[in-house]
C-alpha positions in Angstrom: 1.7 -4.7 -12.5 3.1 -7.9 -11.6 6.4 -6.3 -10.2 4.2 -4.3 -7.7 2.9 -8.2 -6.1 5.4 -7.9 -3.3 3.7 -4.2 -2.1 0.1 -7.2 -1.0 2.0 -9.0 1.5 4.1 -6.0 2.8 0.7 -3.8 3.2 -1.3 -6.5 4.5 1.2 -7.0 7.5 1.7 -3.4 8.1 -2.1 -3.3 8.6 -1.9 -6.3 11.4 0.8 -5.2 12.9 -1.1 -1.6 13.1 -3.7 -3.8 14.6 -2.1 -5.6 16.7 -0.4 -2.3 18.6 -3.9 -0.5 18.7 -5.5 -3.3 20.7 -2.3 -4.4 22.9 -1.1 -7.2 21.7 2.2 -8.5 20.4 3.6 -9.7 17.5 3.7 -13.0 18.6 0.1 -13.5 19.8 -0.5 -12.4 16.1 2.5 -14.5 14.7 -0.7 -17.0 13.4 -2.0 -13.7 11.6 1.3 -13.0 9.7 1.2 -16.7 8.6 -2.7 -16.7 6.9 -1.6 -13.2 5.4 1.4 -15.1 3.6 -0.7 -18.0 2.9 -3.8 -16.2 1.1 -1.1 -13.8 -0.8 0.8 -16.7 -1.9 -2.3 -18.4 -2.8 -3.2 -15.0 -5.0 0.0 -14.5 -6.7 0.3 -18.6 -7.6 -3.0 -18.0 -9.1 -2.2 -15.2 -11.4 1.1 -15.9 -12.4 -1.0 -19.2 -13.5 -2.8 -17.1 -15.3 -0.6 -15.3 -17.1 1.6 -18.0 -18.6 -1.6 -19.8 -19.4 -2.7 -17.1 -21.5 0.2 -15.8 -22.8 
C-alpha cells in the first residue's frame, strides 16, 4: 500500500490540471494549486509513514 503513495499526488494534479483546461485557465494561474496539492499530500504521507514506524 505504501508503494502506491506516489499515484495521491500524481492523481490529484491530473485532476487540476483537468480543471484548469475545462475552465480556461493556465497552469500557471493554477501554479498556487499544484503547490497546496503537494503540501496536503506531503502532509498525508509524513503522517502515515509516522505511523507506521511508530507502530511497528
Amino acid at each position: 500500500m505504501i508503494r502506491l503513495f506516489f499515484l495521491i499526488p500524481i492523481l490529484m494534479c491530473a485532476i487540476w490540471y483537468w480543471y484548469l483546461n475545462t475552465n480556461n485557465y493556465t497552469v500557471k494561474d493554477g501554479l498556487k494549486g499544484f503547490g497546496y496539492i503537494f503540501a496536503f499530500n506531503a502532509i498525508i504521507i509524513g503522517f502515515f509513514v509516522l505511523m507506521l514506524f511508530l507502530t511497528d
